[in-house]
ZAMARGU-4260 file (C-alpha; in steps of 0.2 Angstrom, whole numbers, plus 5000, padded with zeros to 4 digits):
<rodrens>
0) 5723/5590/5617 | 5742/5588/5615 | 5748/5571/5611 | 5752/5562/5625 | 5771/5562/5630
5) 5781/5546/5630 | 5781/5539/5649 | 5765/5545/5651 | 5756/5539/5667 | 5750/5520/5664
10) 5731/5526/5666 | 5733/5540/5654 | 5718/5538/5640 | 5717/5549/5626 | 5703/5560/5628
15) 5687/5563/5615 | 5693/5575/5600 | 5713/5570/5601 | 5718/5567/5583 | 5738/5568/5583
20) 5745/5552/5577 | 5765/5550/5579 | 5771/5533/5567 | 5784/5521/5570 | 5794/5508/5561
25) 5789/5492/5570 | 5800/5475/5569 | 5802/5466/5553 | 5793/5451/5561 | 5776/5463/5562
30) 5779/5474/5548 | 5771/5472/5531 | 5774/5486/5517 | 5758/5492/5506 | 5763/5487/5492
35) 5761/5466/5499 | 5744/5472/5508 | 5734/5477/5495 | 5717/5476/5506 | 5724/5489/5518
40) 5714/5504/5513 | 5698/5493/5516 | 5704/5490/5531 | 5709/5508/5537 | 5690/5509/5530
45) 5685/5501/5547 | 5694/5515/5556 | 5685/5529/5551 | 5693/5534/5535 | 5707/5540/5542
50) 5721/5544/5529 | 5740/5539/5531 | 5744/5551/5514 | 5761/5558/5518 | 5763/5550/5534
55) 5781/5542/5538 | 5773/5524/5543 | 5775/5507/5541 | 5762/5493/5545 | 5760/5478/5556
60) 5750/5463/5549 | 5739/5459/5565 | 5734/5465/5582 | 5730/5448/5590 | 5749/5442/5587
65) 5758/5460/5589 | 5774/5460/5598 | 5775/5477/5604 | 5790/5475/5614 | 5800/5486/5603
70) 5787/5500/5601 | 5789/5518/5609 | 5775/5524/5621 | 5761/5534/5614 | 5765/5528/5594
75) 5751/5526/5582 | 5751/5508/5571 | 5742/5504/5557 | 5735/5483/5556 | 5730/5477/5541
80) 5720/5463/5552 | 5714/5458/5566 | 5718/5437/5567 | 5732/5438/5552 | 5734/5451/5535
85) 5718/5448/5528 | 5703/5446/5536 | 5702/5468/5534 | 5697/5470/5553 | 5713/5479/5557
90) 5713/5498/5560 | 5723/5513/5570 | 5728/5510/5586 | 5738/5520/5599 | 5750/5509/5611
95) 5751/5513/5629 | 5766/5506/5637 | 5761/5507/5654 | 5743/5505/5653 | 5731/5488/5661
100) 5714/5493/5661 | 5702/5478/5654 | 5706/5474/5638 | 5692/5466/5625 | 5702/5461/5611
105) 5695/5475/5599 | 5694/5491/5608 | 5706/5487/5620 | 5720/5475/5615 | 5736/5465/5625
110) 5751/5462/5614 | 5761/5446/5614 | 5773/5452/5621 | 5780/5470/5626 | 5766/5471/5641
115) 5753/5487/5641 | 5738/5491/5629 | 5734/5494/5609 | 5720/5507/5609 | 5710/5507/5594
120) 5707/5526/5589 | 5692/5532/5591 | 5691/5525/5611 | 5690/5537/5624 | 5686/5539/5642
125) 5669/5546/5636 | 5663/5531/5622 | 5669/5529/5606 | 5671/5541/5591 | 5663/5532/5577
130) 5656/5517/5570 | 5660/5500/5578 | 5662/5484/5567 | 5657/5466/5572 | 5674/5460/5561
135) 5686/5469/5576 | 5675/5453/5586 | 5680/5440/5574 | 5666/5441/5563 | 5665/5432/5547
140) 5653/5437/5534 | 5654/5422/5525 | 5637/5413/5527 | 5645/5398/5534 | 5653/5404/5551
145) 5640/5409/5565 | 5645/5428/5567 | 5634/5428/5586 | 5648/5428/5597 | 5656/5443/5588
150) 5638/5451/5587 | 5635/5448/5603 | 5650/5455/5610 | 5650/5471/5597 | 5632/5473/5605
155) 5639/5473/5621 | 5652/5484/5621 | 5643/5499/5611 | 5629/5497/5626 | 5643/5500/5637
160) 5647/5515/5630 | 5642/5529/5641 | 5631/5534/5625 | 5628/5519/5615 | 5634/5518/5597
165) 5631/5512/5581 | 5636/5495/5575 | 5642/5495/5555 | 5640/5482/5544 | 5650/5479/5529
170) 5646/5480/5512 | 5642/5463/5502 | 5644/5453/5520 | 5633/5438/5523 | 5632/5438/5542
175) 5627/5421/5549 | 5617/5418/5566 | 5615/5402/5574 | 5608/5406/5592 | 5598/5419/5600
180) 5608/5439/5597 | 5601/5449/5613 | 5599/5468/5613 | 5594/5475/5630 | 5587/5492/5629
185) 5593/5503/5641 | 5586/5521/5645 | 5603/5531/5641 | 5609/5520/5626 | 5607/5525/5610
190) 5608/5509/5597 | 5608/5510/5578 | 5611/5496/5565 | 5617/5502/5550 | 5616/5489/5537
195) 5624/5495/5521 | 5615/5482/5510 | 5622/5466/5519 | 5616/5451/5524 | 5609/5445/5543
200) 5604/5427/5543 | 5599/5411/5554 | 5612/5398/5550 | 5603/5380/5545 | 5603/5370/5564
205) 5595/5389/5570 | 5575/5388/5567 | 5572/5404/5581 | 5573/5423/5582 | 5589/5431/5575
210) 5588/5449/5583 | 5579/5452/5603 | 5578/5469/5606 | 5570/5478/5623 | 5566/5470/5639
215) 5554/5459/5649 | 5547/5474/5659 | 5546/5492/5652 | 5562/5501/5659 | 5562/5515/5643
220) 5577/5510/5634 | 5581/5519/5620 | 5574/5512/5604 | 5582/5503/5590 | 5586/5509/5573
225) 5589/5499/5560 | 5593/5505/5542 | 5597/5496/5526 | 5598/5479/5531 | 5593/5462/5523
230) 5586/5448/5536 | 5584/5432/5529 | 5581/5416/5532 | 5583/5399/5528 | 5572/5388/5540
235) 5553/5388/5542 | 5548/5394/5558 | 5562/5409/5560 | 5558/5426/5566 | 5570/5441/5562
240) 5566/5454/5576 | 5556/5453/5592 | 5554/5470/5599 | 5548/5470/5618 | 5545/5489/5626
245) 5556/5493/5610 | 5546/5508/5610 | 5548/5519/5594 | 5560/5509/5586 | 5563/5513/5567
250) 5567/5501/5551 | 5572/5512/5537 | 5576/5503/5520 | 5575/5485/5528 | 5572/5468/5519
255) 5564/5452/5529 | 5566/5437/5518 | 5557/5420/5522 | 5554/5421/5540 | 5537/5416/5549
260) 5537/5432/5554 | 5548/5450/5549 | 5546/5460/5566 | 5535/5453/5580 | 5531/5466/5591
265) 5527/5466/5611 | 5522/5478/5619 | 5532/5491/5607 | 5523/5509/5604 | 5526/5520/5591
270) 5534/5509/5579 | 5538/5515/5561 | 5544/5505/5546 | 5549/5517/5531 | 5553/5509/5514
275) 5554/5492/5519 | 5550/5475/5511 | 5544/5459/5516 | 5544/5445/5507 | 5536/5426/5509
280) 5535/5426/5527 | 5523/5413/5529 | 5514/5420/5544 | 5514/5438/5544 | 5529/5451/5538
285) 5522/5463/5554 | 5514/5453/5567 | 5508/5462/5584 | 5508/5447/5598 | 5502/5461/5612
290) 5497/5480/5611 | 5507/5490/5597 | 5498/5506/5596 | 5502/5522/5582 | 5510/5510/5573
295) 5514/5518/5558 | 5518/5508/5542 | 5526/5519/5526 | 5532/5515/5506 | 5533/5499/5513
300) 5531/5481/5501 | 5523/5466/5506 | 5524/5450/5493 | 5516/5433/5497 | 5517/5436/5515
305) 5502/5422/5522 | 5496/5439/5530 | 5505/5455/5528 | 5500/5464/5545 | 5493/5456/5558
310) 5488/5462/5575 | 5479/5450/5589 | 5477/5467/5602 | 5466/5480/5597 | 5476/5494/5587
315) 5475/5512/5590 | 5480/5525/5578 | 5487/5513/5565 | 5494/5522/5550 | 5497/5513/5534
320) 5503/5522/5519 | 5507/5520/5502 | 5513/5502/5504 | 5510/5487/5493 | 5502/5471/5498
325) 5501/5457/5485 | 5499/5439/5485 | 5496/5429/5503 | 5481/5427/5512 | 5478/5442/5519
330) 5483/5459/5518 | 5478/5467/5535 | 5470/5457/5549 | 5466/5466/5564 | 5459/5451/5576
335) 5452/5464/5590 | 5448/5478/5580 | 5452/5497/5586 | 5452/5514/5583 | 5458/5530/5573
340) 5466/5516/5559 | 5470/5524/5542 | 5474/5515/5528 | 5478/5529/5513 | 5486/5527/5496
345) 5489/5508/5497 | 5489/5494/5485 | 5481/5480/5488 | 5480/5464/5475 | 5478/5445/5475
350) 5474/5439/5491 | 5467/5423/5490 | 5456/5426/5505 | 5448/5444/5512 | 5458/5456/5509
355) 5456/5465/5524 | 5449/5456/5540 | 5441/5465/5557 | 5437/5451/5570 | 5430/5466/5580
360) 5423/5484/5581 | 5433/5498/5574 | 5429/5516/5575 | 5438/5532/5566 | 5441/5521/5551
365) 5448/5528/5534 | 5450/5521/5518 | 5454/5534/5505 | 5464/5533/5488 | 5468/5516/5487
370) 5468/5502/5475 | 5459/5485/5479 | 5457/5473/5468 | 5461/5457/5460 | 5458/5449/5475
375) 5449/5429/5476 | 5438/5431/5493 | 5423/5447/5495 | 5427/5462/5507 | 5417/5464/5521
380) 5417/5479/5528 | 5410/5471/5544 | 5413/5479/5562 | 5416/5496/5556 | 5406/5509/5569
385) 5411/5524/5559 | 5422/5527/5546 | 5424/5533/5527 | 5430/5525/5511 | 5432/5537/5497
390) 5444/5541/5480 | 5447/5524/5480 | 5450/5511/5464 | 5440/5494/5467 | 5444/5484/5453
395) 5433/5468/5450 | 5432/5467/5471 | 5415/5465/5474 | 5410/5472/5494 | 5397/5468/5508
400) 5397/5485/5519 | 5389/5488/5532 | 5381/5501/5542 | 5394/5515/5550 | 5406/5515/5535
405) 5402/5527/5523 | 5405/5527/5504 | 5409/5544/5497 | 5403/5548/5480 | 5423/5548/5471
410) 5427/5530/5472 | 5428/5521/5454 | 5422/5505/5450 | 5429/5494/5439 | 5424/5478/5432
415) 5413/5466/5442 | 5417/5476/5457 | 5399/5483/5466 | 5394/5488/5483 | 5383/5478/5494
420) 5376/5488/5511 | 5368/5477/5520 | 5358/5481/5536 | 5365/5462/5546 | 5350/5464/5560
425) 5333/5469/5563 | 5342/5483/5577 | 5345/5491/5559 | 5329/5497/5556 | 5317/5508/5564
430) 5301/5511/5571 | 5298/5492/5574 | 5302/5486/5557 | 5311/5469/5556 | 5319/5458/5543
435) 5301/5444/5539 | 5314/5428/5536 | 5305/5411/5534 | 5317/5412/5518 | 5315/5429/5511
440) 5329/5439/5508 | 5335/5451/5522 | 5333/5469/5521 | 5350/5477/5511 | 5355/5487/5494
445) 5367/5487/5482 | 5376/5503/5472 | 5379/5499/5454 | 5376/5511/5439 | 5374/5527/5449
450) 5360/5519/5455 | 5352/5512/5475 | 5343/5495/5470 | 5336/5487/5487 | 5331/5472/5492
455) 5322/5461/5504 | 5304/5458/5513 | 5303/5467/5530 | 5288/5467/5542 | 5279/5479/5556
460) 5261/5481/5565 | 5262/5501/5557 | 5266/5511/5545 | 5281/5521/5547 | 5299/5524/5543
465) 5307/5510/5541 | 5326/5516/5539 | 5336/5533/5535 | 5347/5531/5518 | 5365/5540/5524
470) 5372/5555/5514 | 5375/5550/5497 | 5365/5538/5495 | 5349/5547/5493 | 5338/5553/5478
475) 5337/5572/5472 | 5317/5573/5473 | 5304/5561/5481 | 5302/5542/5473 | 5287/5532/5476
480) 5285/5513/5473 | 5271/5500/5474 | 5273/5484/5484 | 5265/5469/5487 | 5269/5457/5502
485) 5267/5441/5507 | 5251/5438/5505 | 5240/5440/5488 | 5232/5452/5495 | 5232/5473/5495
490) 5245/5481/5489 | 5255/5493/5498 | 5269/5506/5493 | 5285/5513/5500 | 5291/5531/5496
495) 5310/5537/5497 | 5313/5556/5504 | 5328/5566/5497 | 5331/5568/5518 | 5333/5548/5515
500) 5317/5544/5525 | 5312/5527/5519 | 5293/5528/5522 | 5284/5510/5522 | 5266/5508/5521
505) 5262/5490/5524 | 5253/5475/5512 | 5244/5468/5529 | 5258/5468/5536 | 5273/5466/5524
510) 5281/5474/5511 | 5292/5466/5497 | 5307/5480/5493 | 5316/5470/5482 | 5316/5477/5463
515) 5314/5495/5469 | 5328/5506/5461 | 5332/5526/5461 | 5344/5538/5457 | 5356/5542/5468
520) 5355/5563/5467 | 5356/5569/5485
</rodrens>
């Protein structure tokens, strides 16, 4: 597009691709040579890089107090600022004479005097061209000053766009918050954060959420997509993100610092952190407060988080990978149980209580090529209706598991760690056989030493099978054992079939299994 004539119509907006600038000398009261403003290529930095090299220009120090009165329509002025010289919120803008469409004080700016608009380069009939800055709102970046209002409006106007937008942070800022930042998600609104390393945090009078992203209902907004931010917080009860329907939402590179919680999610499907930490949030660093499903968690850290992840809706298809989770309570807590949950390649060390909690059944479970250890409480692999643990490392974690998860024969043991299997409930066994009690120790076995050691006195009115070992955990050729039961009377015995066929014949009524031991072959 040709640039636009001088006298051009008072509606005339540059259209999305017009890169002609024209410069002007500007009056001595708005101009400011390079040489006095040093920080002006960090502020052309805010205007997409644009470069002035061997351009005839001269520079005005602020947009807020421009007097335009002597400027030609259609010229290009270069601000060093946006309140005064050095606050390096300034940028290009194009002056329209003639022009009155709704100014924003950013975008879209009135001069002091001369009447019409300042058009920041980059704005078109069709959105914006470019990253959009909270400074060109008045934001500070100095920790003290609550940088929400100019969030706030950033936000608004990139969700204005007919697209969306992303909103760029600086380098080395320290963004403050001191009141609730809301995002609504909107079906046709694409909204990125991209972070750069600085700082988002809760001023000290601000104890709530920093960022809402989504909506009460679920419209299909567009997700949110955070990169290379640090959240933290300075007060006890703080949370960084809610996501509500902020359905595949993405946080790449993130840090949450000292929050009660990192992310609470609501309702929000699909949600992926990649190479993001969490540290001392003294709930969760991810807490699910509703459904959350193929929630996938990736080269993520988790340090003295009270809980790492945390979910009170059952989970389906979660997927964590090749994270760290140290210190806290507990590393994974999955209140409702679910289903198809993997957790692959992950290290797990020092929780002070279980490691891993279910509080209900979950089925497709996989636990493969991880390292568990360290840690002060037992795992219980309770609740678990099918699933598999093998190449793993447990390393002096000691664990009670339970029928339905199945130990492969390539996980290492080190140190005091062992396997407990424990059969809970008489449902367990078969053919009648049930756990005697009165004080006898239930029906269960332990792995240790390549070896099945079992335990406990069971009871029946026949002889019979009493229980079917699972793959693996069966001897190469038959074993036979004598038993005695409660009573001083007969003996009975028990044999064990390489099919795992654990064949009971009764001492009037009893058998005592505790002290039988075999080779684990088959």
């Amino acid at each position: 597009m040709a640039h636009i004539a001088h006298g051009a119509p008072s509606d005339a907006i540059p259209a999305q691709g017009d890169n002609t600038r024209t410069f002007v000398k500007v009056s001595s009261d708005n101009q400011a040579s390079l040489d006095v403003h040093a920080n002006l290529k960090a502020a052309l930095a805010l205007a997409n890089d644009v470069s002035l090299v061997g351009s005839v220009t001269q520079y005005a120090d602020a947009y807020m107090s421009f007097d335009a009165s002597a400027v030609v329509d259609g010229a290009v002025i270069a601000f060093c600022g946006r309140a005064d010289a050095n606050d390096m919120a300034g940028g290009l803008f194009r002056y329209y004479k003639n022009s009155n469409i709704a100014a924003d004080d950013a975008l879209i700016v009135i001069p002091t005097s001369g009447g019409g608009r300042l058009i920041r380069l980059g704005w078109t009939a069709y959105g914006f061209v470019g990253a959009v800055y909270p400074e060109w709102w008045g934001a500070k970046g100095d920790s003290i000053s609550d940088d929400k209002p100019a969030f706030q409006a950033a936000s608004d106007a990139i969700q204005a766009f007919p697209a969306g937008g992303t909103l760029t942070l600086s380098p080395g800022k320290r963004y403050a918050i001191g009141s609730l930042w809301t995002i609504h998600a909107k079906a046709d609104k694409f909204f990125k954060i991209e972070g750069n390393g600085s700082v988002i945090l809760n001023l000290p009078n601000y104890d709530g959420v920093l960022l809402y992203y989504g909506n009460e209902e679920n419209f299909g907004g567009f997700p949110l997509i955070a990169r290379d931010v640090v959240f933290r917080s300075s007060t006890e009860n703080s949370t960084a993100i809610k996501l509500q329907w902020g359905g595949t939402s993405r946080f790449e590179a993130c840090m949450f610092i000292g929050f009660r919680n990192g992310v609470v999610l609501d309702n929000s499907y699909a949600v992926s952190f990649v190479g993001s930490k969490f540290f001392n949030c003294t709930y969760a660093g991810i807490f699910a407060i509703t459904h959350a499903h193929h929630l996938v968690i990736n080269d993520c850290q988790f340090s003295n988080c009270v809980r790492s992840i945390s979910a009170i809706a059952a989970m389906y298809n979660l997927r964590i990978i090749n994270t760290d989770m140290e210190g806290g309570t507990n590393a994974i807590v999955l209140e409702a149980g679910g289903s198809s949950v993997a957790i692959d390649g992950c290290y797990i060390e020092a929780q002070s209580g279980q490691p891993i909690v279910f509080g209900n059944i979950v089925s497709a479970f996989s636990f493969q090529g991880n390292w568990l250890g360290e840690n002060h409480a037992l795992q219980q692999w309770t609740f678990i209706k099918s699933g598999v643990s093998n190449f793993n490392i447990f390393w002096n974690q000691p664990q009670l598991v339970y029928p339905g998860f199945s130990q492969g024969d390539s996980n290492s043991f080190v140190g005091t760690s062992n396997v407990t299997i424990n059969v809970a409930s008489s449902g367990s066994l078969l053919n009648g056989f049930t756990n005697y009690g009165n004080g006898y120790t239930p029906f269960g076995y332990t792995i240790s030493g390549g070896r099945c050691h079992l335990q406990g006195m069971i009871m029946a009115t026949t002889d019979s099978i009493a229980y079917i070992f699972p793959t693996g955990l069966r001897p190469a050729g038959k074993e036979q054992f004598i038993v005695t039961g409660t009573d001083a009377g007969p003996f009975g015995r028990v044999r064990i079939e390489p099919t795992g066929e654990l064949v009971v014949y009764l001492a009037a009524g009893t058998a005592s299994l505790s002290g039988i031991s075999f080779l684990i072959g088959n």
